[in-house]
VOKEVEX-506854 format. One record per residue: residue number from 1; x, y, z of N, C-alpha, C in turn; residue in three letters. Coordinates in steps of 0.001 Angstrom, whole numbers, padded with zeros to 6 digits. Layout:
+-----+---------+---------+---------+---------+---------+---------+---------+---------+---------+---------+
| num |     n_x |     n_y |     n_z |    ca_x |    ca_y |    ca_z |     c_x |     c_y |     c_z | residuo |
+-----+---------+---------+---------+---------+---------+---------+---------+---------+---------+---------+
| NUM |       X |       Y |       Z |       X |       Y |       Z |       X |       Y |       Z |     ala |
...
+-----+---------+---------+---------+---------+---------+---------+---------+---------+---------+---------+
***
This chain:
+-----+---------+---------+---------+---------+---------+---------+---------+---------+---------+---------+
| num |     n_x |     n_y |     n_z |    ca_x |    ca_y |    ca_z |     c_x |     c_y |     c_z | residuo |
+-----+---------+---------+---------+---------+---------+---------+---------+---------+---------+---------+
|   1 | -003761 | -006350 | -011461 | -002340 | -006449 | -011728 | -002144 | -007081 | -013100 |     unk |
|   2 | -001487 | -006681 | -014123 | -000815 | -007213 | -015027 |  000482 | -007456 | -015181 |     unk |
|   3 |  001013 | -008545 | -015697 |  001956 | -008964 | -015626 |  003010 | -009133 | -016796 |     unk |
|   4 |  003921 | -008461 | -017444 |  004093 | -008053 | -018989 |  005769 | -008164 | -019608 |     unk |
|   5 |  005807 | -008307 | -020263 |  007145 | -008524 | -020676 |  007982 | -006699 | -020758 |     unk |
|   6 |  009072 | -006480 | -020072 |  009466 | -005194 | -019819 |  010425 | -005146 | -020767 |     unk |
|   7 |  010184 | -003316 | -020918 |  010660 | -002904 | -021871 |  011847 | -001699 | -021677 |     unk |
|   8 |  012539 | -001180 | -022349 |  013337 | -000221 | -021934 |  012600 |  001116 | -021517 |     unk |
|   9 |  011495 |  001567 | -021907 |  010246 |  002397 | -021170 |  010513 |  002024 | -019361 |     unk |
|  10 |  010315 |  000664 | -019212 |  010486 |  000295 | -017560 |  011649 |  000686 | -017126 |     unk |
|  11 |  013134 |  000884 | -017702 |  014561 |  000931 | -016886 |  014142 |  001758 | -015644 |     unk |
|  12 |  013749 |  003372 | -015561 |  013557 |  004174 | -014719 |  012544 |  003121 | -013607 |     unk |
|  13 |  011556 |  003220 | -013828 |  010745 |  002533 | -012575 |  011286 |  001175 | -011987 |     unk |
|  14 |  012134 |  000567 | -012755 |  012149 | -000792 | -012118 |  013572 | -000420 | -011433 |     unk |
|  15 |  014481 |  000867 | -011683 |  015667 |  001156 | -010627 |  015034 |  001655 | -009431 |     unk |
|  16 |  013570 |  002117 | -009621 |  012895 |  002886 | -008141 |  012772 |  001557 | -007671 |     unk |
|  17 |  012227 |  001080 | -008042 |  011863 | -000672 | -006918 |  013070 | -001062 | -006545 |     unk |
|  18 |  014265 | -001142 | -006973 |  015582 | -001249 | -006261 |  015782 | -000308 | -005249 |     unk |
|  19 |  015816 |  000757 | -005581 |  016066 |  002361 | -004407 |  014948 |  002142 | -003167 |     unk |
|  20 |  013474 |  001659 | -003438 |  012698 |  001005 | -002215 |  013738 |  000283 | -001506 |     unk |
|  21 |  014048 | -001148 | -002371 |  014343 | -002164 | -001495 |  015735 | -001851 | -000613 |     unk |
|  22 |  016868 | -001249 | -001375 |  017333 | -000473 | -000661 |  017839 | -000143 |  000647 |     unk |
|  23 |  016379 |  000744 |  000680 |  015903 |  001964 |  001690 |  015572 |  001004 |  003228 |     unk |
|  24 |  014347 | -000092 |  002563 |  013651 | -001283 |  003429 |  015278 | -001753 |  003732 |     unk |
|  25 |  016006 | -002341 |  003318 |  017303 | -003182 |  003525 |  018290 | -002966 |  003914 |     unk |
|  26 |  018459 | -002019 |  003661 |  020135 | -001278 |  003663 |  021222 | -002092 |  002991 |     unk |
|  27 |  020841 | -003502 |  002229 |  021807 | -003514 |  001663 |  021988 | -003058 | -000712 |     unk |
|  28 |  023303 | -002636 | -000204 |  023297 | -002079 | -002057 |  023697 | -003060 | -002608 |     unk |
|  29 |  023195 | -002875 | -003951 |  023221 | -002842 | -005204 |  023604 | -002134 | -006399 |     unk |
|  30 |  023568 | -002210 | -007238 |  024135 | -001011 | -008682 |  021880 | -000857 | -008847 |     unk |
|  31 |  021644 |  000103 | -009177 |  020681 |  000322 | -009188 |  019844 |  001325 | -010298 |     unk |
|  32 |  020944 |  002128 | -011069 |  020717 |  003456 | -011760 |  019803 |  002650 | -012647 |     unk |
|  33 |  019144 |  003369 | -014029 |  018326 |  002834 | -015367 |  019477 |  002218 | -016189 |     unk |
|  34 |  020495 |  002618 | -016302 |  021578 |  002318 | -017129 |  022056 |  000625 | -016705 |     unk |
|  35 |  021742 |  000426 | -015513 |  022101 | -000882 | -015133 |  021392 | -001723 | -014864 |     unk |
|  36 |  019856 | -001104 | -014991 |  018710 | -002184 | -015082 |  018649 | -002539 | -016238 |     unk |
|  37 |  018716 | -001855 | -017263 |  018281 | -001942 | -018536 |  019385 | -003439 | -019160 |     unk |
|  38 |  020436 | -003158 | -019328 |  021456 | -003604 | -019153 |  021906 | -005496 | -018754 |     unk |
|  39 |  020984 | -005366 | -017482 |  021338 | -006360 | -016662 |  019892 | -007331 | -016351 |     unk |
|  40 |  019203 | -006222 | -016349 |  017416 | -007274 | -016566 |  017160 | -007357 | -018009 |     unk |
|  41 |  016721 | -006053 | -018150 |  015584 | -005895 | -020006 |  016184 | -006393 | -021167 |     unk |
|  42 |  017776 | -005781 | -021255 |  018270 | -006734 | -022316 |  019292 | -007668 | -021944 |     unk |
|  43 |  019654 | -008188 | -020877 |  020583 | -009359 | -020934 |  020898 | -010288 | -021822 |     unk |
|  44 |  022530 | -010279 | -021945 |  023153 | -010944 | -022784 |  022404 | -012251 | -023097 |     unk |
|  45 |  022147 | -012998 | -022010 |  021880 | -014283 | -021861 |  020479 | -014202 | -021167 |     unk |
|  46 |  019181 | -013334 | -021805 |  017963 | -013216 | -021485 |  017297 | -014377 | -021855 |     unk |
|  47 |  015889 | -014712 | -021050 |  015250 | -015413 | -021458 |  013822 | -014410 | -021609 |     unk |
|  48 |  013963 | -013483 | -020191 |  012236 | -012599 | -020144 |  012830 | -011687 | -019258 |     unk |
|  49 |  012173 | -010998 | -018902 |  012337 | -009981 | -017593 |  011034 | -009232 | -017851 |     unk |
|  50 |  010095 | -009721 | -016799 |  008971 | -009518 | -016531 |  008672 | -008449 | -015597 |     unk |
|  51 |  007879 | -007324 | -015780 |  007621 | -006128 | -014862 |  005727 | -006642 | -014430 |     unk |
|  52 |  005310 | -006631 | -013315 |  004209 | -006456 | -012416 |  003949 | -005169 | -012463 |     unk |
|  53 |  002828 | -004672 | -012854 |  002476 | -003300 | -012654 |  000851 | -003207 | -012519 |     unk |
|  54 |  000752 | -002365 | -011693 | -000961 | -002036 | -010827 | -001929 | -001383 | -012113 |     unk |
|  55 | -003139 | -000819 | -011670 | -003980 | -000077 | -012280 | -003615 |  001242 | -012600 |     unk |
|  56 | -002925 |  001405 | -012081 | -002166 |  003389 | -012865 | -001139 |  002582 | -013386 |     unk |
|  57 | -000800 |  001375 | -014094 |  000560 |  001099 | -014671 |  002133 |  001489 | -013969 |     unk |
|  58 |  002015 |  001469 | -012483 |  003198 |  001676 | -011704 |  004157 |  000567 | -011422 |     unk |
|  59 |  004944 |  000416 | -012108 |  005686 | -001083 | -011431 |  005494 | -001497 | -010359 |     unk |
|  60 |  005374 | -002617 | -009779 |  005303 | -003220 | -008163 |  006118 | -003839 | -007873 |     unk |
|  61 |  007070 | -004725 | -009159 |  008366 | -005574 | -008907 |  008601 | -006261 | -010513 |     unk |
|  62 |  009103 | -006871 | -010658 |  009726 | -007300 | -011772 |  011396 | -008836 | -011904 |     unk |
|  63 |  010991 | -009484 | -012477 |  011910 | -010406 | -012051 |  012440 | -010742 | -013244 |     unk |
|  64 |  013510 | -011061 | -013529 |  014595 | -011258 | -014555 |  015059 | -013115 | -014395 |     unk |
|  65 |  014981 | -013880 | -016203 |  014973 | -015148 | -016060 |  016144 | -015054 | -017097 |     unk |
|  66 |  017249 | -015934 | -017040 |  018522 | -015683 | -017954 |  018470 | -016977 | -018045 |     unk |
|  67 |  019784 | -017422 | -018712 |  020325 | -018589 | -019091 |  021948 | -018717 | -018709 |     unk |
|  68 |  021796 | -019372 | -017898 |  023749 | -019319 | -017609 |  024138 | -019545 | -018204 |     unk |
|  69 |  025473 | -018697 | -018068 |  026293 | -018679 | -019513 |  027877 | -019616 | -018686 |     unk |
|  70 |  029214 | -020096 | -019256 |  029952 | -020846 | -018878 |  030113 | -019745 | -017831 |     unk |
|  71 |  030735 | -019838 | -016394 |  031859 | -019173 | -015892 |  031052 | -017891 | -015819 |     unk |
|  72 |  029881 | -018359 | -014980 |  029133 | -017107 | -014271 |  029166 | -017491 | -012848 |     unk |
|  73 |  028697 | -016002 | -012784 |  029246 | -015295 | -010921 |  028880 | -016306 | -010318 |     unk |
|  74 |  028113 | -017274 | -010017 |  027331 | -017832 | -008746 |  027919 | -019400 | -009758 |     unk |
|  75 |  028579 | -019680 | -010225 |  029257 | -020844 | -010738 |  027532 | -022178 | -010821 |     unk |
|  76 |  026472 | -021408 | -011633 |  025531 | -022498 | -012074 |  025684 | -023306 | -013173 |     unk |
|  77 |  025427 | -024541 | -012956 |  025790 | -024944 | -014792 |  025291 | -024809 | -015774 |     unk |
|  78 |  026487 | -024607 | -016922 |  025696 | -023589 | -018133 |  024891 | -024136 | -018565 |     unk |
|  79 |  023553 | -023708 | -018614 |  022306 | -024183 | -019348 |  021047 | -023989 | -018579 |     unk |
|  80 |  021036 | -024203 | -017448 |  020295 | -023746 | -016296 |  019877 | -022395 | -016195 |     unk |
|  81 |  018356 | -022224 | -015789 |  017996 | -020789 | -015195 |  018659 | -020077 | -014336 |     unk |
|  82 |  018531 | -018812 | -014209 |  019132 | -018256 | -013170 |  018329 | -016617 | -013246 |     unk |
|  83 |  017508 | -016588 | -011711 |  016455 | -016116 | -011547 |  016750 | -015280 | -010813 |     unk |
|  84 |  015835 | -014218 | -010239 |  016078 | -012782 | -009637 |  014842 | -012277 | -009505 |     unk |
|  85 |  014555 | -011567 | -008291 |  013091 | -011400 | -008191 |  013076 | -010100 | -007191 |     unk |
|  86 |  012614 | -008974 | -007587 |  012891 | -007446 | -007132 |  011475 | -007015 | -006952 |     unk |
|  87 |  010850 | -006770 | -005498 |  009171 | -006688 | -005256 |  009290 | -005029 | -004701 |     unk |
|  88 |  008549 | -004267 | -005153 |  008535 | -003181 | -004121 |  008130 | -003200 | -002621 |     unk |
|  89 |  008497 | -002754 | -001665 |  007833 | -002675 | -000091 |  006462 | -002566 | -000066 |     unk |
|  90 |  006273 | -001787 | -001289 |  004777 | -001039 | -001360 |  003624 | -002265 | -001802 |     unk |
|  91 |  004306 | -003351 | -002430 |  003615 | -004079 | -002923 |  003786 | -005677 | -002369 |     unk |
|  92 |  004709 | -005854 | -001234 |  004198 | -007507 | -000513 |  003217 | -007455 | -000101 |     unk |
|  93 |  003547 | -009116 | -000052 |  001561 | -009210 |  000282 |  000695 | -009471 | -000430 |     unk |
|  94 |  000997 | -009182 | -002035 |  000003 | -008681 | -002774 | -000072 | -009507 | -003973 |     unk |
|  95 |  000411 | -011202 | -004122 |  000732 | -011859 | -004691 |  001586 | -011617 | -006481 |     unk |
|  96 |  001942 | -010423 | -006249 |  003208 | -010161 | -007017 |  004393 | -011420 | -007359 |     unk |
|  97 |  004953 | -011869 | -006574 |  006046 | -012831 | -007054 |  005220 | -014015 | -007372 |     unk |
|  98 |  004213 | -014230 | -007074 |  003633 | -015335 | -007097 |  003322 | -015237 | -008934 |     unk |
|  99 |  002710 | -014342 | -008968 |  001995 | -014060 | -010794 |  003545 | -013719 | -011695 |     unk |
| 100 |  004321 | -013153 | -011296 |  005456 | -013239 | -011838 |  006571 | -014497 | -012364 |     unk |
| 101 |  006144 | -015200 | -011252 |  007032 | -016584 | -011193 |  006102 | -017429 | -012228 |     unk |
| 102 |  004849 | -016794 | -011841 |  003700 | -017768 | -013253 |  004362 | -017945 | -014422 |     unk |
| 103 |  004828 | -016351 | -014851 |  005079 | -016103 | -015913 |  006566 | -016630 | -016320 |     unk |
| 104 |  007820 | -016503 | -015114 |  008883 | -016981 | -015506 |  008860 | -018062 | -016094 |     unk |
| 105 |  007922 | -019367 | -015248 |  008228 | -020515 | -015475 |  007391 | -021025 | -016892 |     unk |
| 106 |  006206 | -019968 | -016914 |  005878 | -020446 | -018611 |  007499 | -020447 | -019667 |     unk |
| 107 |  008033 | -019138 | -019449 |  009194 | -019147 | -020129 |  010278 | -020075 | -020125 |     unk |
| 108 |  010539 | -020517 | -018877 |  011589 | -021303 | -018558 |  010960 | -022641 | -019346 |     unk |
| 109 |  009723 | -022899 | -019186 |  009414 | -024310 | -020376 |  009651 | -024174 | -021784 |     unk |
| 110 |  008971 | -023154 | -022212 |  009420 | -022743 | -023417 |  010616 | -022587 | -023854 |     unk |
| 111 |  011219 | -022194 | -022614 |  013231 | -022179 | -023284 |  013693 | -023798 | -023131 |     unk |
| 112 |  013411 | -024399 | -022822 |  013835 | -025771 | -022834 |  014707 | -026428 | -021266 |     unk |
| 113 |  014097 | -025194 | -020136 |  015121 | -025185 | -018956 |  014863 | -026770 | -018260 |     unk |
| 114 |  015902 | -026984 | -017693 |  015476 | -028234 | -016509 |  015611 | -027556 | -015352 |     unk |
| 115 |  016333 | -026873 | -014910 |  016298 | -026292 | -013556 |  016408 | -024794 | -013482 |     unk |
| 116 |  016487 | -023949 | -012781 |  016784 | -022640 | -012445 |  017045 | -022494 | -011122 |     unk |
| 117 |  018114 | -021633 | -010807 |  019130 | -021649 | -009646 |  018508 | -019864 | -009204 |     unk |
| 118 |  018236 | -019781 | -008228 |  018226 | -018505 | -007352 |  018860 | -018230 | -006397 |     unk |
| 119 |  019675 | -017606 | -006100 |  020623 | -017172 | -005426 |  020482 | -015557 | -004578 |     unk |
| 120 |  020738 | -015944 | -002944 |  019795 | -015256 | -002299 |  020584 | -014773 | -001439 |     unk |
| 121 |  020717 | -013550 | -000485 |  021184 | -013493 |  000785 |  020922 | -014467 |  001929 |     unk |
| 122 |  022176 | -014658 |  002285 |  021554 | -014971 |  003756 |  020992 | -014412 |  004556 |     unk |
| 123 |  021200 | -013066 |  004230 |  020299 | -011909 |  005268 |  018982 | -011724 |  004998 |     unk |
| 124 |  018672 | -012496 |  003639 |  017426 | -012076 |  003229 |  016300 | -013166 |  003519 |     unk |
| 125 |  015933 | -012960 |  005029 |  014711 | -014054 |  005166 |  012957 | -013957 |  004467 |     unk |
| 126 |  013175 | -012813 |  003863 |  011760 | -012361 |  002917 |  012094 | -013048 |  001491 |     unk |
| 127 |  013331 | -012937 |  001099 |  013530 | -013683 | -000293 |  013555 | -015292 |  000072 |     unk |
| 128 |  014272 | -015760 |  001083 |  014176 | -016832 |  001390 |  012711 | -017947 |  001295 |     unk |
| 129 |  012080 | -017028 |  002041 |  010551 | -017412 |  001766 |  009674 | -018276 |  000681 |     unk |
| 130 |  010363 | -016539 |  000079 |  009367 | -016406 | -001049 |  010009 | -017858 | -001866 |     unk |
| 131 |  010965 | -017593 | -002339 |  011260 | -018802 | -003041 |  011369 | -020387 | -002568 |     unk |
| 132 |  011326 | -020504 | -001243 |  010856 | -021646 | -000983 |  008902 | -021782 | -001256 |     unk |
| 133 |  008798 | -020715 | -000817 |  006877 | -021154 | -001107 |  006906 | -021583 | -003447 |     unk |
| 134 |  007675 | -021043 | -003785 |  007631 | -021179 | -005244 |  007905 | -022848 | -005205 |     unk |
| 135 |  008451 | -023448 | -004921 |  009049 | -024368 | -004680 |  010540 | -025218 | -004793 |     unk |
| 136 |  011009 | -023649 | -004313 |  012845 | -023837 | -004668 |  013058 | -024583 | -003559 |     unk |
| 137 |  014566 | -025489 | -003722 |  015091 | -025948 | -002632 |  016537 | -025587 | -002597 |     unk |
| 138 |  016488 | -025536 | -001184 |  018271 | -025353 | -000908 |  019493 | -026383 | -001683 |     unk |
| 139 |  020454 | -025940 | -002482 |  021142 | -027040 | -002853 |  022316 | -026453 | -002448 |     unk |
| 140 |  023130 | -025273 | -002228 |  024001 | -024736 | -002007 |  024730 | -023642 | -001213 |     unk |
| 141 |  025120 | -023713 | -000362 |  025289 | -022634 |  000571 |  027067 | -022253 |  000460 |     unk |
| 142 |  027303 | -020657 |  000648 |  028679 | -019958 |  000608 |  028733 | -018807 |  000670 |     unk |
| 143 |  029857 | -017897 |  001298 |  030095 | -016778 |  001192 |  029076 | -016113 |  001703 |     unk |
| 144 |  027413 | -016274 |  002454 |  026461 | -015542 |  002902 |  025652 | -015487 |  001566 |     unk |
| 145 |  025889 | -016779 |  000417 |  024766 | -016467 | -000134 |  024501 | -018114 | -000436 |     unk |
| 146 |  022797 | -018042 | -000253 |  022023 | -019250 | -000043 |  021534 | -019333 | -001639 |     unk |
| 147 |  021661 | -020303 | -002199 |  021307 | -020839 | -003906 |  020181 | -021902 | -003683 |     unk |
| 148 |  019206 | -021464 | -004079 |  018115 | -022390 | -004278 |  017466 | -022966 | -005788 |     unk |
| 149 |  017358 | -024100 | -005656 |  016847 | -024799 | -007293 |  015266 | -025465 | -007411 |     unk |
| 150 |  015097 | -024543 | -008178 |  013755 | -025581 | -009146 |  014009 | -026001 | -010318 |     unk |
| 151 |  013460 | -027558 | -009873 |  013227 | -028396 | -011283 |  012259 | -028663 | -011900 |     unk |
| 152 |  012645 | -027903 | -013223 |  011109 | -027809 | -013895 |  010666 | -029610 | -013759 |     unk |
| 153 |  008636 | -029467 | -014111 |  008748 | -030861 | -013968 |  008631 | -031305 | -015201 |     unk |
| 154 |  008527 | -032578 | -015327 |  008178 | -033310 | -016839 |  007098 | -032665 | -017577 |     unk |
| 155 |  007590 | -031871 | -019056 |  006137 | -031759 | -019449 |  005326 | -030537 | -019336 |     unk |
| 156 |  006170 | -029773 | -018258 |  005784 | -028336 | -017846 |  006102 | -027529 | -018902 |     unk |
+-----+---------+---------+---------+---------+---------+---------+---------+---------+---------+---------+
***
């Protein structure tokens, strides 16, 4: 598995890993290339958006690290991370978020973050997980969606 900084080449494959999750979920999303590209690869307020991809170079998941901006959706405070993490079905299990999150949080030091906020379904007890094993904690609950925070540590 390599783990790589994504490019507009990725928009198409990383909307299929949405159309998986999907399929696995039933719940939607905006999903087309036009709105990955957009909303992961070049975000206004990007820090990385990292694609996971196998030995034939197939995406497996990909996770997007921003910077809150004032008077964003999930009301984090501006300056803080704000994280997102999209795995294919095809690929849990397979320590994907784990090597991904490697990579976020190199970035998130390098950007100068103290915390990063993830914001999750309540329906989603697989995302839930995952980001508690990263070592997020619950700080906020509303509306059916659960917000979890890591603080970078000293020095990281």
């Amino acid at each position: 598995m390599l783990i790589r900084r994504a490019t507009g080449d990725d928009a198409q494959a990383m909307s299929d890993v949405l159309i998986e999750i999907i399929a696995l979920t039933g719940r939607t999303r905006p999903h087309d290339p036009v709105f990955t590209l957009s909303h992961y690869i070049e975000a206004r307020h990007g820090i990385l958006c990292s694609v996971a991809v196998d030995e034939d170079n197939r995406v497996m998941g990909f996770q997007s690290l921003k910077r809150a901006a004032a008077n964003n959706r999930y009301d984090v405070p501006e300056g803080w991370g704000i994280i997102g993490t999209h795995i294919s079905p095809r690929a849990h299990r397979r320590g994907v978020g784990t090597a991904l999150f490697a990579s976020s949080r190199k970035a998130a030091s390098e950007a100068g973050l103290a915390c990063i906020d993830a914001a999750i379904g309540a329906d989603n007890p697989m995302g839930l997980r995952y980001y508690e094993a990263m070592g997020f904690r619950t700080y906020r609950e509303s509306d059916g969606i659960i917000q979890k925070l890591f603080e970078m540590p000293p020095g990281d």
